[in-house]
ZALUM-896613 format. One record per residue: x, y, z of N, C-alpha, C, O, CB in turn. Coordinates in steps of 0.2 Angstrom, whole numbers. Glycine has a CB too. Layout:
! residues N
+-------+-------+-------+-------+-------+-------+-------+-------+-------+-------+-------+-------+-------+-------+-------+
:  n.c1 :  n.c2 :  n.c3 : ca.c1 : ca.c2 : ca.c3 :  c.c1 :  c.c2 :  c.c3 :  o.c1 :  o.c2 :  o.c3 : cb.c1 : cb.c2 : cb.c3 :
+-------+-------+-------+-------+-------+-------+-------+-------+-------+-------+-------+-------+-------+-------+-------+
:     X :     Y :     Z :     X :     Y :     Z :     X :     Y :     Z :     X :     Y :     Z :     X :     Y :     Z :
...
+-------+-------+-------+-------+-------+-------+-------+-------+-------+-------+-------+-------+-------+-------+-------+
END
This chain:
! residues 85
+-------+-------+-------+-------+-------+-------+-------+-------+-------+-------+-------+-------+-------+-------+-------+
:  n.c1 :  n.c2 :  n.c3 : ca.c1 : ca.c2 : ca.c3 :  c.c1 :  c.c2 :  c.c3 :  o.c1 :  o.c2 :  o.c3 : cb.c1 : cb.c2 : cb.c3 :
+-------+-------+-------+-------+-------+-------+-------+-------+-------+-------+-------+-------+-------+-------+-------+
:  -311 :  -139 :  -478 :  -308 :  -142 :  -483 :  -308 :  -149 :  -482 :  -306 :  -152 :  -477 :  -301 :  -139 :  -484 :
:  -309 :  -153 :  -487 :  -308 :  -160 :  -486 :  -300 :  -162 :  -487 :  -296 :  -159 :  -491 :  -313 :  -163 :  -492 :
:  -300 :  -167 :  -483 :  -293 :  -169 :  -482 :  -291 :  -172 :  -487 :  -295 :  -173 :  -491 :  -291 :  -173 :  -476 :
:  -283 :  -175 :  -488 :  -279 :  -177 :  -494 :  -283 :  -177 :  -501 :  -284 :  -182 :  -504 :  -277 :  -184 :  -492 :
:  -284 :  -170 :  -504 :  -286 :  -167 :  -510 :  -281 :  -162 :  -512 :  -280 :  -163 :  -518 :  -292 :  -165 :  -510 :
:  -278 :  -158 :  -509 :  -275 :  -153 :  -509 :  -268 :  -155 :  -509 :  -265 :  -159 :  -505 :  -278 :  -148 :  -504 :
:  -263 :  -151 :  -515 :  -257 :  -152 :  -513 :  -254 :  -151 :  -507 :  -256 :  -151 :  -501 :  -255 :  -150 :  -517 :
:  -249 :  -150 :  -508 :  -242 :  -150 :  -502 :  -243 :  -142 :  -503 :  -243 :  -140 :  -509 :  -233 :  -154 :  -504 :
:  -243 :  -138 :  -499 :  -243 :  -130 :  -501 :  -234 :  -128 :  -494 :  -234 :  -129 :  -488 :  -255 :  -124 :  -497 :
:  -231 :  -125 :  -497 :  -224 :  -124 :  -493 :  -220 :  -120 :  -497 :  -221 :  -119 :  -503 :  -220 :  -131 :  -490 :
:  -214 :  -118 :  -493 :  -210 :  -113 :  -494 :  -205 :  -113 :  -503 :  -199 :  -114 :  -502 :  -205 :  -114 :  -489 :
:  -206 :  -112 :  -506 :  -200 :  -113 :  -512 :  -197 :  -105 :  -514 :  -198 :   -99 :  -513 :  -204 :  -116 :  -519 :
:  -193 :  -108 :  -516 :  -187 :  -103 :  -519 :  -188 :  -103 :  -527 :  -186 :  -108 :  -530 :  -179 :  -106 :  -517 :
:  -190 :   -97 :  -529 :  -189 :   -96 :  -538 :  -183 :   -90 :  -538 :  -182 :   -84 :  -536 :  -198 :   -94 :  -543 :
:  -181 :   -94 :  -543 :  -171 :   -90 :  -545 :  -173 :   -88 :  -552 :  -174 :   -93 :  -556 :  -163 :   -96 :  -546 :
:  -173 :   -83 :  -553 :  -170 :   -79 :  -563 :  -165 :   -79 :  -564 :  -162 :   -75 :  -561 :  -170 :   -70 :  -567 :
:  -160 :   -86 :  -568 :  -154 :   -85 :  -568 :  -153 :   -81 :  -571 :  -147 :   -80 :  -571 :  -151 :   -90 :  -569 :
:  -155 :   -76 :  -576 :  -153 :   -72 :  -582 :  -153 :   -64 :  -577 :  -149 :   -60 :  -578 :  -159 :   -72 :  -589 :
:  -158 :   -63 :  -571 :  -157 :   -59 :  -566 :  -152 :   -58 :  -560 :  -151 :   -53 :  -557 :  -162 :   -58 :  -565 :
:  -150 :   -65 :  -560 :  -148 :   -62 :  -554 :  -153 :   -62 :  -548 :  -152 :   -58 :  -543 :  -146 :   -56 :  -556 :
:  -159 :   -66 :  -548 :  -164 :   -64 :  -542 :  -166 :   -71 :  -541 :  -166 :   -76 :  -545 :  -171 :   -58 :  -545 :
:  -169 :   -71 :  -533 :  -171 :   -75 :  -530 :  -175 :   -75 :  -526 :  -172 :   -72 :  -521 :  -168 :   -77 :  -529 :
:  -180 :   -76 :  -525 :  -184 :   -74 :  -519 :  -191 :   -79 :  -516 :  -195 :   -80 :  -519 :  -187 :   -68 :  -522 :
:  -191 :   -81 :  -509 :  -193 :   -85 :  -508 :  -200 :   -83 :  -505 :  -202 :   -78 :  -502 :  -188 :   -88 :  -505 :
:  -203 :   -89 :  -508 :  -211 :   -87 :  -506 :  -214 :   -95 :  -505 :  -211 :  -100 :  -504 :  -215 :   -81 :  -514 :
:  -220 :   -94 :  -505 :  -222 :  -100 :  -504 :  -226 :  -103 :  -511 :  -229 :   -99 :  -515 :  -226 :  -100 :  -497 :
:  -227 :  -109 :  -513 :  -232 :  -113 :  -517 :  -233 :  -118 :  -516 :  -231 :  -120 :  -510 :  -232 :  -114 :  -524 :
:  -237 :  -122 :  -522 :  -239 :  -131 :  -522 :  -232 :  -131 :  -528 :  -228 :  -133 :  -524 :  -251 :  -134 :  -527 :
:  -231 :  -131 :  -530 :  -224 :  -130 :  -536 :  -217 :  -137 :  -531 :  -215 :  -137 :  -525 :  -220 :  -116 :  -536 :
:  -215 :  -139 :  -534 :  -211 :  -143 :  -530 :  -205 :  -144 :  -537 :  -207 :  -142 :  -542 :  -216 :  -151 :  -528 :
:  -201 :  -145 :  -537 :  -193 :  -146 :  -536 :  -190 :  -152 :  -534 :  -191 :  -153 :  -528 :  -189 :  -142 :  -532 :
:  -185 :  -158 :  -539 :  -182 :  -160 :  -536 :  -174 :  -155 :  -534 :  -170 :  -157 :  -529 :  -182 :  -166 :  -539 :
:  -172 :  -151 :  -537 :  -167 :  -147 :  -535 :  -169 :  -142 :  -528 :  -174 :  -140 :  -526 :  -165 :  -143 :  -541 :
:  -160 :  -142 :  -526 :  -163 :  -137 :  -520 :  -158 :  -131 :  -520 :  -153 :  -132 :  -523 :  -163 :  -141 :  -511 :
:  -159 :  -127 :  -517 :  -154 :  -122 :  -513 :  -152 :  -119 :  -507 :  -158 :  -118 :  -504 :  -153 :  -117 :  -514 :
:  -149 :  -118 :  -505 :  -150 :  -116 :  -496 :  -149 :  -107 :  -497 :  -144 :  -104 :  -500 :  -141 :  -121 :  -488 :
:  -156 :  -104 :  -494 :  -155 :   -99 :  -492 :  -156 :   -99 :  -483 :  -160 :  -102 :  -479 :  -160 :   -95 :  -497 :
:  -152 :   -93 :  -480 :  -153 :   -91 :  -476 :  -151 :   -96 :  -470 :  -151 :   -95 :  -464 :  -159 :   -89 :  -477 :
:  -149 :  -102 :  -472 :  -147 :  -107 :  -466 :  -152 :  -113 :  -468 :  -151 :  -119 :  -465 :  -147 :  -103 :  -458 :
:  -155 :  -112 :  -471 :  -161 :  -118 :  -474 :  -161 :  -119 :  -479 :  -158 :  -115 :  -483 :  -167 :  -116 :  -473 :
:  -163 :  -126 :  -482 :  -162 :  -127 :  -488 :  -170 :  -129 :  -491 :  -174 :  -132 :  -487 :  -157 :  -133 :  -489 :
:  -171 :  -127 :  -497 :  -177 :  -124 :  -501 :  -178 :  -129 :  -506 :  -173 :  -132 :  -508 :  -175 :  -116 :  -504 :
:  -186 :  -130 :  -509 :  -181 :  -133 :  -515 :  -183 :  -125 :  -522 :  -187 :  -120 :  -521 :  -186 :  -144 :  -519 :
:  -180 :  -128 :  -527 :  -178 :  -119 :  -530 :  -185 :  -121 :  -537 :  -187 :  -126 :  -539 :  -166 :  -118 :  -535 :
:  -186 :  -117 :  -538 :  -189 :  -116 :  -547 :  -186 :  -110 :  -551 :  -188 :  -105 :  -550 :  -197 :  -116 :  -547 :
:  -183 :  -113 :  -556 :  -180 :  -110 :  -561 :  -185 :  -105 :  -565 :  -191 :  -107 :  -563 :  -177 :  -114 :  -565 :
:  -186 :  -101 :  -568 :  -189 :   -97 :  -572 :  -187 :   -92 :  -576 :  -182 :   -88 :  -574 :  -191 :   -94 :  -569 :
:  -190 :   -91 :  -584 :  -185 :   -88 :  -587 :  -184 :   -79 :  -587 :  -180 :   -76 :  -590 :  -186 :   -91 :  -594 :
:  -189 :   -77 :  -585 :  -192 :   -70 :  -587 :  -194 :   -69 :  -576 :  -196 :   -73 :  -573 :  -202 :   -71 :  -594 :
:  -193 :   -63 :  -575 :  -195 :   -59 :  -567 :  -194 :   -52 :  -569 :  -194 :   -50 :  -575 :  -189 :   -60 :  -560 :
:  -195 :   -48 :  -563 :  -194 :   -42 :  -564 :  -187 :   -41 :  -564 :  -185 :   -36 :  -567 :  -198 :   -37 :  -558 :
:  -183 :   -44 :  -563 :  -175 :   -40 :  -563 :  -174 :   -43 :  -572 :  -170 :   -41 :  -576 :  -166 :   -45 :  -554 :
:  -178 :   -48 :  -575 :  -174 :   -47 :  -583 :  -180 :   -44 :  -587 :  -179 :   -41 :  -592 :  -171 :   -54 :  -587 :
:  -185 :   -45 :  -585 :  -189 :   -41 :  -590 :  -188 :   -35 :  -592 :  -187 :   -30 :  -588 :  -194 :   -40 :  -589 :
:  -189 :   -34 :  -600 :  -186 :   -28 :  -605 :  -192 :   -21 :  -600 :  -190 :   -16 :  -598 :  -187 :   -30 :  -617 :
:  -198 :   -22 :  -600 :  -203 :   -19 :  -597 :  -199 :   -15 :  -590 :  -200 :    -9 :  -589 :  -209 :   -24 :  -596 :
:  -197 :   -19 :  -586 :  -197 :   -17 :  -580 :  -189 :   -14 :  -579 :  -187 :    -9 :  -576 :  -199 :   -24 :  -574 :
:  -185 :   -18 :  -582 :  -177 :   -15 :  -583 :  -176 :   -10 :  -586 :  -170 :    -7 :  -584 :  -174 :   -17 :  -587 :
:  -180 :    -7 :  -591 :  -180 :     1 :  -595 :  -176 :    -2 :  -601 :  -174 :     2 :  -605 :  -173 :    10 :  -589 :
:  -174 :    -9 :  -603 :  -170 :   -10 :  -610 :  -173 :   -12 :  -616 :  -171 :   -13 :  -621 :  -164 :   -16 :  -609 :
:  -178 :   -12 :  -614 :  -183 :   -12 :  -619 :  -182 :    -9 :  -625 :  -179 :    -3 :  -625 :  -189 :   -10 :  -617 :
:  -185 :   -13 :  -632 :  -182 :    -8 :  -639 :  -190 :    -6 :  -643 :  -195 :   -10 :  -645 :  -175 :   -14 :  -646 :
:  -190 :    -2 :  -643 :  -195 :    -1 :  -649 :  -195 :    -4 :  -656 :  -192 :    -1 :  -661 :  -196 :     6 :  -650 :
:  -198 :    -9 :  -657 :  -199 :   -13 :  -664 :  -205 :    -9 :  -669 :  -205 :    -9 :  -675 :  -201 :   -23 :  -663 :
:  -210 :    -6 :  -666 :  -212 :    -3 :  -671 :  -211 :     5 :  -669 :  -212 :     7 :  -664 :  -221 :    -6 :  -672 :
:  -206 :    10 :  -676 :  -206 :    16 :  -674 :  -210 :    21 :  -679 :  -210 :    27 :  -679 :  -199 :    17 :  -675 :
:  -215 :    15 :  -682 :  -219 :    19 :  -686 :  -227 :    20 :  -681 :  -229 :    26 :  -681 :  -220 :    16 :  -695 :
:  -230 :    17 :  -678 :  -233 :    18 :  -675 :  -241 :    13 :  -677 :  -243 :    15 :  -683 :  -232 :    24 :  -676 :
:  -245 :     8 :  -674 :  -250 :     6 :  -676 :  -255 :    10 :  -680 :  -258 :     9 :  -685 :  -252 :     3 :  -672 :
:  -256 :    15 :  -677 :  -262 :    20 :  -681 :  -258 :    23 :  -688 :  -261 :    21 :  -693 :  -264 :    29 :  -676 :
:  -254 :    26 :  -688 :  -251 :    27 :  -692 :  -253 :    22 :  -698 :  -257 :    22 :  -702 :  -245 :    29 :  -689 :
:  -247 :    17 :  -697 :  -247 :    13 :  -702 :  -255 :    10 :  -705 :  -256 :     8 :  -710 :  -243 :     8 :  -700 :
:  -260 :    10 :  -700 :  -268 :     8 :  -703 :  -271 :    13 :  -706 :  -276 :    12 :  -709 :  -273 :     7 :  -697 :
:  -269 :    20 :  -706 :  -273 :    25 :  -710 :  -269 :    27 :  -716 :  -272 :    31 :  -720 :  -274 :    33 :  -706 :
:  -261 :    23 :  -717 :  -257 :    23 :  -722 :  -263 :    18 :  -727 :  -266 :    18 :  -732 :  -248 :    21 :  -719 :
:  -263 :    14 :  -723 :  -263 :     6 :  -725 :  -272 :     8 :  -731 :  -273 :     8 :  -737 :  -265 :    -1 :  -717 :
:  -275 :    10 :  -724 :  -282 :    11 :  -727 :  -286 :    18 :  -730 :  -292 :    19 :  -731 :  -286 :     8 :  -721 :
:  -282 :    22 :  -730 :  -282 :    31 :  -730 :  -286 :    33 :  -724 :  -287 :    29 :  -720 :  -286 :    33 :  -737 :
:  -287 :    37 :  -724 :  -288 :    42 :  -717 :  -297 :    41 :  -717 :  -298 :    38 :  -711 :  -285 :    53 :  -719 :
:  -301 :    42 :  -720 :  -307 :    37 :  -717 :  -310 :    44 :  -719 :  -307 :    48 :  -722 :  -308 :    32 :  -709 :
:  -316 :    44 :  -715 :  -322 :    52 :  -716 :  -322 :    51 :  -708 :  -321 :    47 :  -704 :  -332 :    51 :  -722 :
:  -322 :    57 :  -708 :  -321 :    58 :  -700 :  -328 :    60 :  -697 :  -331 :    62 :  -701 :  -315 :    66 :  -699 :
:  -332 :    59 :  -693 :  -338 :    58 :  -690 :  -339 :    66 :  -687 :  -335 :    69 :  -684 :  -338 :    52 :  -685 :
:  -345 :    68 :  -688 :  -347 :    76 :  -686 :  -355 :    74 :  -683 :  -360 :    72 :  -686 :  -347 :    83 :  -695 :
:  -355 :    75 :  -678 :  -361 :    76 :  -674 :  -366 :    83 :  -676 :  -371 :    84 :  -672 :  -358 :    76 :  -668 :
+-------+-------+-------+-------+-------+-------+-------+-------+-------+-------+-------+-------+-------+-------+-------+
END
């Protein structure tokens, strides 16, 4: 690798304040905010969406369409000729 091209690659801390979660891993991602986990202090990155709030991964998910995409296209366009080999 050629030298001083690449960022700073080190530890950070990203927090879902809406989850409840934090978890420390590493990037190039930098922070002037920090937090101390574990006896050490981190700098943090906020985020709006993780696995502890996502509707997908949480089970709270709502179904907005209850009619169904097919459905509603063969409403829309009638049922079509159906293909016979």
């Amino acid at each position: 690798m050629k030298a001083n091209i690449h960022p700073a690659y080190g530890p950070v801390v990203f927090r879902d304040r809406s989850g409840a979660l934090t978890f420390l891993t590493r990037s190039t991602l930098t922070s002037d905010q920090t937090v101390e986990l574990d006896g050490s202090t981190y700098p943090v990155i906020d985020v709006d969406v993780s696995s502890a709030s996502h509707p997908f991964w949480t089970g709270r998910g709502r179904v907005v369409d209850s009619e169904g995409r097919v459905e509603r296209f063969r409403r829309r366009y009638g049922q079509g000729e159906e293909v016979t080999s």
